[in-house]
C-alpha positions in Angstrom: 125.2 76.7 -69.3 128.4 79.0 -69.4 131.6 78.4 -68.5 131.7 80.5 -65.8 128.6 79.4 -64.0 129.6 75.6 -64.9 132.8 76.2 -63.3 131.3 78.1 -60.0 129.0 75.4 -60.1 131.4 72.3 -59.5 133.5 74.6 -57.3 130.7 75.0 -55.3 129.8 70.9 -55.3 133.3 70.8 -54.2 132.9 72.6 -51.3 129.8 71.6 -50.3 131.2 68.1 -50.5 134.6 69.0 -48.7 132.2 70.7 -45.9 130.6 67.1 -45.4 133.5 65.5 -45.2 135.2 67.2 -42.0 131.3 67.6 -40.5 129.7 64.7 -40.9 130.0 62.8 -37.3 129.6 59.2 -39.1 133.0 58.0 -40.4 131.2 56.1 -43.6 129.2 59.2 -44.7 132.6 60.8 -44.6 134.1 58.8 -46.6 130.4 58.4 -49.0 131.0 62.6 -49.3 134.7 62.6 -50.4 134.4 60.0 -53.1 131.6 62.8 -54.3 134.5 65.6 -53.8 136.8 63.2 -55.9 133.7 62.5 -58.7 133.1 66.3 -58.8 137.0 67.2 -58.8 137.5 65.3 -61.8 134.3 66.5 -63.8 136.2 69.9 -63.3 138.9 68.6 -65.3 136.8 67.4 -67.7 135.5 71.0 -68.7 139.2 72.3 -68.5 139.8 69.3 -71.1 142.2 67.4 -69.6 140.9 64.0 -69.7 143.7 62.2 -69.0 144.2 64.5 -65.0 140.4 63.1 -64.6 140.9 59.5 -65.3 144.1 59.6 -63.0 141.8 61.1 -60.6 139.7 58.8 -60.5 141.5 55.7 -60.6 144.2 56.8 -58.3 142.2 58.9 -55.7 138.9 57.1 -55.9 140.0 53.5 -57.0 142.9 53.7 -54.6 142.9 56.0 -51.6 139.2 56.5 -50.5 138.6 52.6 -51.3 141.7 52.3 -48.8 140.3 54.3 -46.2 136.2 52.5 -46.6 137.9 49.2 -46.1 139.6 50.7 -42.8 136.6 52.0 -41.2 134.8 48.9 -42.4 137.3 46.8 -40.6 138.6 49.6 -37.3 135.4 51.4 -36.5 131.5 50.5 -35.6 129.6 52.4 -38.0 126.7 53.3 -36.1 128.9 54.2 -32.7 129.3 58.4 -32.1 132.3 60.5 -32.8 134.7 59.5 -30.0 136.0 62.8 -30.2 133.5 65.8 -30.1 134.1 69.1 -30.4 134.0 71.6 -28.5 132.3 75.0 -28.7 136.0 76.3 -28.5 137.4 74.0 -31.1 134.7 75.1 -33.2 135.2 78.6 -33.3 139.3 78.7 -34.2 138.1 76.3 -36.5 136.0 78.5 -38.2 138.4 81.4 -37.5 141.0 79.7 -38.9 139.0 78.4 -42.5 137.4 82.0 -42.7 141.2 83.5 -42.5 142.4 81.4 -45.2 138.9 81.9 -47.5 140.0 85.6 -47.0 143.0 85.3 -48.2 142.8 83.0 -50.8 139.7 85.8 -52.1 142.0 88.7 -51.7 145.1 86.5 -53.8 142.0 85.5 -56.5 140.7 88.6 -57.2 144.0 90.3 -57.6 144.4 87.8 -61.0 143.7 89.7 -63.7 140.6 88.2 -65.4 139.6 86.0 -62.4 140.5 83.1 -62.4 137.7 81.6 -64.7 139.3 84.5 -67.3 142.7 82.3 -67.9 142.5 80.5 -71.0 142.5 76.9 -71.1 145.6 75.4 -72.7 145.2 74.5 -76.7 143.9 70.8 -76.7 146.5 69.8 -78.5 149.0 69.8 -75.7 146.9 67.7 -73.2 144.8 65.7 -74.9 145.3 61.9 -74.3 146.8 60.9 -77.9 149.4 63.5 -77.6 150.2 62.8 -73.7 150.1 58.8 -75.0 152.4 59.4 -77.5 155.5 61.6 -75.2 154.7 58.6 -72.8 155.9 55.7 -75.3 158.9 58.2 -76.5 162.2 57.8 -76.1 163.7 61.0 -77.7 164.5 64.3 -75.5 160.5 65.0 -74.9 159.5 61.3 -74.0 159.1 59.8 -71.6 159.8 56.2 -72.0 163.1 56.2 -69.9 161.9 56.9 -67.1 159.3 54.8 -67.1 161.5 52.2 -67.3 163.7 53.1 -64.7 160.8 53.5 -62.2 159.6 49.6 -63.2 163.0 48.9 -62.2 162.7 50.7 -58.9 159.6 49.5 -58.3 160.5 45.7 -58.9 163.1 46.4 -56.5 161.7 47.4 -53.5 159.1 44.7 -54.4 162.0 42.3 -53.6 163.4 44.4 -50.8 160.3 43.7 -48.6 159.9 40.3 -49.5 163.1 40.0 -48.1 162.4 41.8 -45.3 159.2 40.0 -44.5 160.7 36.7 -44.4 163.9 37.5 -43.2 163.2 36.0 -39.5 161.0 33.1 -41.2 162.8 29.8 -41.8 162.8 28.9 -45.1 162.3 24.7 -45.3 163.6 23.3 -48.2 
């Protein structure tokens, strides 16, 4: 398989997965269809070799956000109970107005790229492979990024103990 038909065919899993996703009248299924989108989104990455933009999409987007919203409609919705808000014939046509005007656009911005998109050459591995990206990471000179890192803990561990204050600020503490 090519690179070019490889990469039209995830783009196209994408969208066939996105389409689901806004369609499909059962929230689960929704939710099924986007962790697919995620899955397929980050097999993208994998061709364009960066491994390290496909691991952080899957734990952060899939391990995170979608497993976030499942436990939601697990706990908020009935899964077998309709859409409580159908569309109308109405809503459904700007709606398709309104994704055809931007697929036109976003065509007519592609194919003014010289080459096509699929034409750009990938980055040298050597600049986004993981043992490169591991190593400006666990730096501390001018091109690392250990500094920050540490700086963020530190903000992090912060508002940790800003909310726990907040959260028992109107509870008695009994010593």
């Amino acid at each position: 398989m090519s690179a070019d038909s490889a990469f039209y065919f995830t783009a196209g899993l994408i969208t066939l997965f996105s389409l689901l996703v806004v369609t499909v009248p059962n929230l689960l299924h929704a939710a099924l269809a986007l962790i697919a989108s995620f899955f397929v989104t980050a097999a993208f990455y994998l061709m364009c070799s960066m491994e390290f933009v496909a691991l952080a999409q899957i734990m952060v987007y899939i391990g995170g956000v979608v497993i976030l919203m499942v436990i939601t409609i697990l706990l908020t919705a009935q899964l077998g109970a309709k859409n409580l808000f159908p569309k109308t014939m109405g809503q459904r046509i700007w709606g398709f107005m309104a994704c055809s005007a931007l697929g036109a656009s976003m065509f007519a911005a592609i194919s003014r790229v010289e080459g096509g998109i699929v034409g750009k050459g990938i980055p040298a591995t050597g600049s986004g492979d993981l043992e490169t990206l591991g190593r400006r990471l666990l730096e501390s000179d001018a091109d690392g990024f250990l500094v920050p890192f540490e700086l963020i803990s530190i903000l992090l561990l912060t508002a940790l103990l800003g909310a726990v204050v907040v959260a028992r600020k109107g509870q008695r503490i009994n010593k």
